[in-house]
C-alpha positions as a printed NumPy array, in Angstrom:
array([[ 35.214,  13.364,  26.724],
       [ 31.894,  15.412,  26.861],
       [ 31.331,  16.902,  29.948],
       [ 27.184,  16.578,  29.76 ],
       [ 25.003,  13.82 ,  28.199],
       [ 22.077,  15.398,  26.663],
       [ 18.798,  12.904,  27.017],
       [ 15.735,  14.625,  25.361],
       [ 16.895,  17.963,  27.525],
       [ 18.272,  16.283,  30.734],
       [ 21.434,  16.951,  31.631],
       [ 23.382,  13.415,  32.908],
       [ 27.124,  14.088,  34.034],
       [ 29.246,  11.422,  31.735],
       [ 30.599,   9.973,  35.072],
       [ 27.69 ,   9.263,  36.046],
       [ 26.794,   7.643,  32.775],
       [ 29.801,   5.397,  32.576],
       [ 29.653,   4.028,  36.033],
       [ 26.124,   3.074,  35.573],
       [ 28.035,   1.148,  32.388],
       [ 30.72 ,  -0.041,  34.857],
       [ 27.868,  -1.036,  36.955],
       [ 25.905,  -3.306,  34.462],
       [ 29.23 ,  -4.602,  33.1  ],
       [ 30.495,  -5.68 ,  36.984],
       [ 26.77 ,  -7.574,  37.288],
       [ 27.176,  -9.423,  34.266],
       [ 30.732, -10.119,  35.532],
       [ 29.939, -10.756,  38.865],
       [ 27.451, -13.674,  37.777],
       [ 29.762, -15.039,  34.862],
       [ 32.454, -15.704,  37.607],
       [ 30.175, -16.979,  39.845],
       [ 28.872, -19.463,  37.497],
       [ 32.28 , -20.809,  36.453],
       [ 33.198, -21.003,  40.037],
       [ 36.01 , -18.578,  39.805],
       [ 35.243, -17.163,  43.488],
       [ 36.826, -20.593,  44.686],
       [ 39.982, -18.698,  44.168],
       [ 39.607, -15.622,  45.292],
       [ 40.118, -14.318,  49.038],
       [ 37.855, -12.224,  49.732],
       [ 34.784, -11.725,  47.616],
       [ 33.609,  -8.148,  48.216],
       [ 36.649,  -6.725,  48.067],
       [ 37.351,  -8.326,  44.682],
       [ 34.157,  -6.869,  43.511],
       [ 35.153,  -3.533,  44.492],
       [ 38.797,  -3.811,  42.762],
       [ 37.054,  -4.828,  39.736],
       [ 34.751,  -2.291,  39.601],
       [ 37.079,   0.379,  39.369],
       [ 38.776,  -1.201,  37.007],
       [ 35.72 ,  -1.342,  34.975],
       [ 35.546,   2.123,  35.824],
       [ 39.014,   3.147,  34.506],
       [ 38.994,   1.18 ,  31.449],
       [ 36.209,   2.814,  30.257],
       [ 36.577,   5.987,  31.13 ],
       [ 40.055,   5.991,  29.197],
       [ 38.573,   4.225,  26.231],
       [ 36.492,   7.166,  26.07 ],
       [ 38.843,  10.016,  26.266],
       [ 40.645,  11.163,  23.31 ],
       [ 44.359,  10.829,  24.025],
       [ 46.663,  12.804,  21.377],
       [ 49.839,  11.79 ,  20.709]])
């Protein structure tokens, strides 16, 4: 993983860049559930969020790092 994003000569931190992807992706997430009625199940709503979030986060992040074997 690249430690800089170069866009047209800024400088964007890829952490940055990938939770603003995590970001969109828990949105789109957040209102798919919500839709379906999935949040029936769940306890408590905000913390849920949160968890999967991070997740988000984590998933991506690894997908993007090149693991050698």
């Amino acid at each position: 993983m690249r430690p800089d994003i170069d866009i047209y000569g800024v400088f964007i931190p890829t952490l940055a860049a990938i939770a603003f992807a995590a970001y969109l992706l828990n949105a789109i997430l957040r209102r798919l559930l919500a839709s379906v009625g999935f949040y029936r199940l769940v306890w408590h709503r905000p913390l849920f969020d949160t968890a999967m979030y991070f997740c988000l986060l984590g998933a991506i992040a690894l997908s993007l790092n090149k693991v050698s074997l």
